[in-house]
N, C-alpha and C positions, 0 to 999 in steps of 0.2 A: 213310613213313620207309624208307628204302632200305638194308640189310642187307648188305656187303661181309664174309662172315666169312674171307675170306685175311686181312683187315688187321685184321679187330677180333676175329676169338677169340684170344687167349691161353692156353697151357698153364700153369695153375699148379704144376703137376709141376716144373716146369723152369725156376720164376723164382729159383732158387739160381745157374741160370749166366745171370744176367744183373741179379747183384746190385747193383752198383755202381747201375745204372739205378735201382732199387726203393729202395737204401739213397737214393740224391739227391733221390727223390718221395718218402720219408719227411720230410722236411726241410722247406725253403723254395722258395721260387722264383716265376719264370711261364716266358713264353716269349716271344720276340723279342727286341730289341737297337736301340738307335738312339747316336745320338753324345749324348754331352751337350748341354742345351740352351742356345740363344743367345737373349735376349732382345730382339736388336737388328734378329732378326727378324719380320718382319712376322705372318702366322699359317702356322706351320710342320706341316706334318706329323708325325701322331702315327709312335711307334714303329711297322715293320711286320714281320710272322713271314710265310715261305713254307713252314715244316714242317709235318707230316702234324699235323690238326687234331684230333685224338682221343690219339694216346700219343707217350710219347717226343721232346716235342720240345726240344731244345738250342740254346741261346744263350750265345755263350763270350764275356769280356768284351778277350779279345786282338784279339779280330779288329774291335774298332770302331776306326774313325779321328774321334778327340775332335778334330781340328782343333786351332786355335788357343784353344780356349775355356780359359777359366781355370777349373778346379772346385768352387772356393776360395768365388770371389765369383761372380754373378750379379746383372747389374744391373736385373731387375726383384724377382725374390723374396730372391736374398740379397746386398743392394747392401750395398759396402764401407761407405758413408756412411746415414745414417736417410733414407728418402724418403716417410715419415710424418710424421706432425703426432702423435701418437699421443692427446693430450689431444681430438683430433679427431673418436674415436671414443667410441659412447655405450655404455654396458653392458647387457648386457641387461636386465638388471633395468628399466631405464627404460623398456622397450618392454611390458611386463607390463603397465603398467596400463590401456592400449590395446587391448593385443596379449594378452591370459590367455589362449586356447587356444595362440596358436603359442608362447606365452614356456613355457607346461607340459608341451609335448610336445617343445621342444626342451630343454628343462630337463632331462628325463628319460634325453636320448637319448646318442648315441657322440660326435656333434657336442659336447656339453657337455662328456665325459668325455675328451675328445681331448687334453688337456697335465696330466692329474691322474692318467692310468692309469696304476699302478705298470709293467705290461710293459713301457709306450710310454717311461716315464722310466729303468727301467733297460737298455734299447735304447741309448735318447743314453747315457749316461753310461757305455756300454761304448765306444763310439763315440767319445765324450771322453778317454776313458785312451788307446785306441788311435792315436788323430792326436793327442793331446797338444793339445786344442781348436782345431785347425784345423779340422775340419769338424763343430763341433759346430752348424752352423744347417741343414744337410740336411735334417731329417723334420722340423724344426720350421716351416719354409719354409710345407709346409700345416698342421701341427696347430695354428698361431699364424702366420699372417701380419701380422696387426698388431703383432706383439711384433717377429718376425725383419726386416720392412720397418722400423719405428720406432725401434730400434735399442737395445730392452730387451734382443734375446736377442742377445747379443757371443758370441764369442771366449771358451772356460772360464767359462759364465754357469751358476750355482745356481741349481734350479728354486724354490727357498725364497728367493732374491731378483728374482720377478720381480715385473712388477705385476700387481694384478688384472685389469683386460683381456685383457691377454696369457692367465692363466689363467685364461680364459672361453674359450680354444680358438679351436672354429671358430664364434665368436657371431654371432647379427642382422646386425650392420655388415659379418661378414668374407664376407657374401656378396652382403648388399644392397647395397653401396657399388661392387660390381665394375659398372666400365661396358664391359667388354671383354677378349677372351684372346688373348693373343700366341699361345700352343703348348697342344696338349690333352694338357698334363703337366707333372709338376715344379711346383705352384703358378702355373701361365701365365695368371693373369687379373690383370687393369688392376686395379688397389682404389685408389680414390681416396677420401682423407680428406676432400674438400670434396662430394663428389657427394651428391646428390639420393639417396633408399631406393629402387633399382632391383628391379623386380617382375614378375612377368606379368599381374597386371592391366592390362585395357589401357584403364581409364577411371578410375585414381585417382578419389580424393575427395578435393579441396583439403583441409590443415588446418592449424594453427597450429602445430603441434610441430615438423614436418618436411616438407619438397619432397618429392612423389612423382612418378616417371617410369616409364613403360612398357620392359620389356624382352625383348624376346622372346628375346633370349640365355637368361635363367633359365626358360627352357622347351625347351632343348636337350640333349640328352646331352651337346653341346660343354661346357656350365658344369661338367657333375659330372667329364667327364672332367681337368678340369683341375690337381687335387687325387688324384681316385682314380687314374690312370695314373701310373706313378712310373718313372726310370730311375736309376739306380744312378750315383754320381758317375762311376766305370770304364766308365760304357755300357751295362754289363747291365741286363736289361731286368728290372726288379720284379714290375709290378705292370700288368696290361692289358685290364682289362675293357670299357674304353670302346673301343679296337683290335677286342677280343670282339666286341661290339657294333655294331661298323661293316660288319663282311661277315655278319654274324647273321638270321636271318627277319625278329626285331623290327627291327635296323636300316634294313634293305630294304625296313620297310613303315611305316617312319616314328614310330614307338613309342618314347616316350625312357625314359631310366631313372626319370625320377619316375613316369612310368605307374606302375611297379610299388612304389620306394621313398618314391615321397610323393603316395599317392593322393590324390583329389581326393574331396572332400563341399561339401555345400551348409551355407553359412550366412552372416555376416555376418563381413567380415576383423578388426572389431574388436566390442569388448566391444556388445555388444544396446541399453545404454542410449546410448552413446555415438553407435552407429552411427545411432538415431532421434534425436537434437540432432543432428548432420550430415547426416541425412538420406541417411546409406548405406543402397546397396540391397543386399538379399540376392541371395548369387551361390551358384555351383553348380560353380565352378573354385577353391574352395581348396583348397590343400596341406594336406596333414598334414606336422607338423615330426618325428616320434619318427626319420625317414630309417632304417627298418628294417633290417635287415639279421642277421650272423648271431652279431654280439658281444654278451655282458651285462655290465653291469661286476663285477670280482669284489671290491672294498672295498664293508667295510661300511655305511660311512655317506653314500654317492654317493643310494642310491635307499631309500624304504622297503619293506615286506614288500610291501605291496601294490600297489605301484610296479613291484617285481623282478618280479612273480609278472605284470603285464601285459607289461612287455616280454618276461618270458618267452614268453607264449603268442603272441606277435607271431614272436617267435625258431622256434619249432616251426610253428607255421602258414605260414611260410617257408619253410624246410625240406622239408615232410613235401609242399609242391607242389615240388619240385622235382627228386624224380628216382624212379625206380622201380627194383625187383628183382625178377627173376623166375627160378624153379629147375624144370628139368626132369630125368626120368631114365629107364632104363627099368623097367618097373613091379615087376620081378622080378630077382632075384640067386641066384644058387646058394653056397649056406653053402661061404663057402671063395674066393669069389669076389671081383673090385672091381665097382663099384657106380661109372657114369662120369658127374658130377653136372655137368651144364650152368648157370650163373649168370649171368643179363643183367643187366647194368645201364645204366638209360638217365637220361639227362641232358633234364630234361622242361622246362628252361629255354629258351623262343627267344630269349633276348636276351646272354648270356653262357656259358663255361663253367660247368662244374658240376668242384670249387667254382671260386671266382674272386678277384679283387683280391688279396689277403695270401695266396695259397696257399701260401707258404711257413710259415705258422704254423697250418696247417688242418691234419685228417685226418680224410681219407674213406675209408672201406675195407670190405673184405666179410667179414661172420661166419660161417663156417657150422660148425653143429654138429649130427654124425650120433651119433644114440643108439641103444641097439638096446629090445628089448621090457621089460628089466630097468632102463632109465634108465641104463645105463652108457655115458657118451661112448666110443666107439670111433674118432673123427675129431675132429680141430676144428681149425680156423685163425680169425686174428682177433683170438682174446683177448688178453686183458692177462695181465702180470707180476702182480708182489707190488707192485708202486710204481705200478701203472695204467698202464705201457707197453706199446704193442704192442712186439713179441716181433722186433723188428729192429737196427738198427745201436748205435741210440742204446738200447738196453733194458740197464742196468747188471747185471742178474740172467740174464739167456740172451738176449743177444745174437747175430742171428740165428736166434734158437730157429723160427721160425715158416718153414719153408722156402717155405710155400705163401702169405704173405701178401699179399694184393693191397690198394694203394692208390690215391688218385687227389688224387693233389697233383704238389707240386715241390720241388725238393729244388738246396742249392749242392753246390757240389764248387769245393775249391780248387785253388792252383797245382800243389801236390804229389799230387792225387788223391786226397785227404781228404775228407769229408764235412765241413761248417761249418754252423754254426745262424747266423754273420751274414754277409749281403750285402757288406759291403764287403770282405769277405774272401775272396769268390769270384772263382774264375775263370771258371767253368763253369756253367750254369742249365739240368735237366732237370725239363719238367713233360712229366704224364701226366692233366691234367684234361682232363673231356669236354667235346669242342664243344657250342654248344647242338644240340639234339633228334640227340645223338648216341646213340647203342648201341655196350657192347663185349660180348662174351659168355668167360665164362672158364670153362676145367673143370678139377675137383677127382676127384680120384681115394683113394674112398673103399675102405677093405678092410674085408673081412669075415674072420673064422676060420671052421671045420666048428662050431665052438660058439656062431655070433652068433643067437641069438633074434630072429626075427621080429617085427610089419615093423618096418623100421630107419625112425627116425624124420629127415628132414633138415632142419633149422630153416637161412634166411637171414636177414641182416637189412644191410642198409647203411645202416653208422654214420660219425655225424658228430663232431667237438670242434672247439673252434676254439684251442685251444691244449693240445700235446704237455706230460705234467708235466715230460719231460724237460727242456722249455727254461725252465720256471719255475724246476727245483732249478741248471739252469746258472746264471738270472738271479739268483741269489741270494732266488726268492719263494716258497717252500716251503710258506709258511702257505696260501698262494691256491688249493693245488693239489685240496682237496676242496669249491670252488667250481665245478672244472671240468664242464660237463656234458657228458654224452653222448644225442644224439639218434636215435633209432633214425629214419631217413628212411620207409620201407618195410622191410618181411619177408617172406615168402614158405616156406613150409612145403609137403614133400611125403611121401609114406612109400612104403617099396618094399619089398614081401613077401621072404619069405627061403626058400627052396625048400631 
């Protein structure tokens, strides 16, 4: 790993004058920019970023040229007219009694939870006040493609009148059914309501329920990107992990993202007794369905106790590989003196930034806290408010309070040079998440008095959330906000004598 510190140390002393940056990486965002997408193309090129791959990169949404395309409508994922059969589609429930391991682990998972999350439901409906339901089928495109292609999810559609299907999210069908992807974004795959269960098995078992066909699409980063990359109806680029991915180590050596997010084990694809009266064989390439990653759900009644508490550990054992912190300094300070604390943090992911996808709803940042011999904090950056905010733009109680705080997200900025918690209302898009198996190195600059007690104790730690309370008490979800957790990725402890 090759070490540039002109470009990657930062002063934290000095991130007050270059607030505007740190306040927009507070926030939302990613990086890059494309035009909106056209469906009528063949397989289009995903979004592409030429900016510095480690901080600071911006994507402004004036500078695309949308072309001719209409925003509105889209005629593969948001066709003016139903281009589903919707009755077409089976539920998953149906696929259970076959399918119990993949129906319990998708059952459990964000796939399931994708058109029921309260976040995700008061997103659209801020989205619907705002265009006055002109674009309220945007994020539903992926979180329901069956519903927004079929022609449940309209124009000022209530999520209390859709149908079941539809609220099954992203089910069985809305992936097995896909025979192909026009664009790697924006919901760009083929879903055909007549198709055969498309798979990476590549020796189905005939059987009476349903056609099965081989697909080696569902063993590409191409299928996941198709959903997880997003571009903003303006252009602005969302969401680009599958972009991440394509010039990444893992990319370049052929690794797709279920590698990581839908491991493979050995067993039988369907139920044991079943699979001996069809005479399936056991294999040693199935997926796991839970499609890991770094959300829990925060309503009560989605998972039980012991449900929550595995995808939790799936949620930390994710995390805690994926990135490091390390604190140096020198071993010795004179009572009276600064104390000049060096803090790496590296991004131990080769396949994406560290974080990635929704970084505009994520925070990653550094704690550190200097103590001296007596336990009295004499430094700290990092912490939270009284409301579990860090201590920056959006903090209702000491805003800005944290001069030194360091993050690694994305953050919008609108037309007026405002900070915005939503996307469509951006003009501007700064992220500062790490490339994969990147390094940045930040220093803090601790003081001491003639009275600090020896050794000064210096605790790190890089923490993670996947959602700010601030955007919950925006969204109107307040109750949700002491579901939130916080992960400590790594820490790092040093102590430096006091002369």
């Amino acid at each position: 790993m090759t070490k540039d510190v002109s470009m990657r140390r930062a002063v934290a002393h000095s991130s007050i004058s270059i607030c505007m940056l740190l306040v927009a990486v507070h926030l939302f965002g990613c990086a890059g920019a494309s035009a909106p997408p056209n469906a009528n193309d063949s397989v289009q090129s995903a979004p592409n970023d030429n900016s510095n791959p480690a901080n600071g990169n911006t994507d402004t949404a004036d500078t695309i040229d949308a072309g001719e395309a209409n925003p509105l409508l889209d005629p593969l994922s948001m066709p003016g007219e139903a281009t589903l059969a919707m009755e077409n589609f089976r539920s998953a429930s149906q696929c259970a009694a076959c399918h119990p391991n993949h129906y319990n682990e998708w059952r459990t998972s964000m796939h399931s939870y994708a058109m029921i999350d309260p976040v995700f439901r008061a997103l659209v409906e801020a989205r619907q006040r705002d265009f006055d339901g002109e674009r309220d089928r945007f994020c539903t495109q992926c979180h329901s493609a069956i519903g927004t292609r079929g022609g449940d999810i309209v124009e000022h559609f209530s999520f209390d009148e859709l149908e079941p299907i539809t609220l099954e999210g992203i089910t069985c069908e809305s992936c097995h059914k896909v025979t192909g992807i026009v664009r790697p974004y924006n919901s760009g795959h083929v879903l055909d309501d007549n198709a055969a269960m498309h798979g990476p098995i590549q020796d189905p078992v005939e059987n009476a329920f349903h056609e099965s066909k081989y697909s080696p699409l569902h063993d590409t980063s191409e299928f996941c990107a198709g959903c997880h990359d997003v571009v903003e109806q303006s252009g602005l680029n969302l969401e680009r992990p599958y972009e991440e991915w394509v010039t990444s180590p893992a990319g370049e050596a052929g690794r797709n993202c279920q590698s990581c997010h839908m491991p493979t084990y050995s067993g039988t694809a369907v139920d044991p007794a079943i699979a001996e009266a069809l005479g399936a064989p056991e294999r040693d390439n199935l997926h796991r369905h839970w499609f890991s990653g770094v959300d829990l759900p925060l309503t009560d009644d989605f998972l039980s106790e012991d449900e929550l508490e595995e995808a939790r550990a799936r949620v930390v054992a994710l995390l805690e590989s994926a990135g490091e912190i390390e604190v140096t300094a020198a071993p010795t300070v004179v009572a009276g003196g600064q104390i000049d604390v060096f803090v790496t943090v590296r991004n131990l992911i080769d396949a994406h930034n560290l974080p990635t996808g929704s970084t505009f709803n994520r925070q990653l940042w550094i704690s550190v806290t200097a103590t001296d011999a007596e336990g009295t904090a004499i430094y700290q950056t990092g912490d939270l408010d009284a409301n579990g905010d860090l201590r920056n733009h959006f903090s209702e109680l000491d805003p800005y309070g944290d001069a030194d705080l360091i993050t690694f997200n994305s953050g919008f900025i609108d037309a007026d040079g405002n900070p915005t918690v939503y996307p469509w209302k951006a003009a501007e898009h700064i992220s500062n998440s790490l490339a994969p198996l990147y390094e940045v190195t930040h220093t803090f600059f601790v003081p001491t008095s003639p009275e600090t007690v020896g050794p000064v104790t210096i605790e790190t730690r890089l923490r993670f959330r996947a959602f700010p309370p601030f955007l919950l008490r925006t969204l109107g979800l307040p109750q949700y906000i002491d579901k939130l957790d916080i992960t400590d990725i790594d820490e790092a402890t040093i102590t430096v004598e006091v002369e």
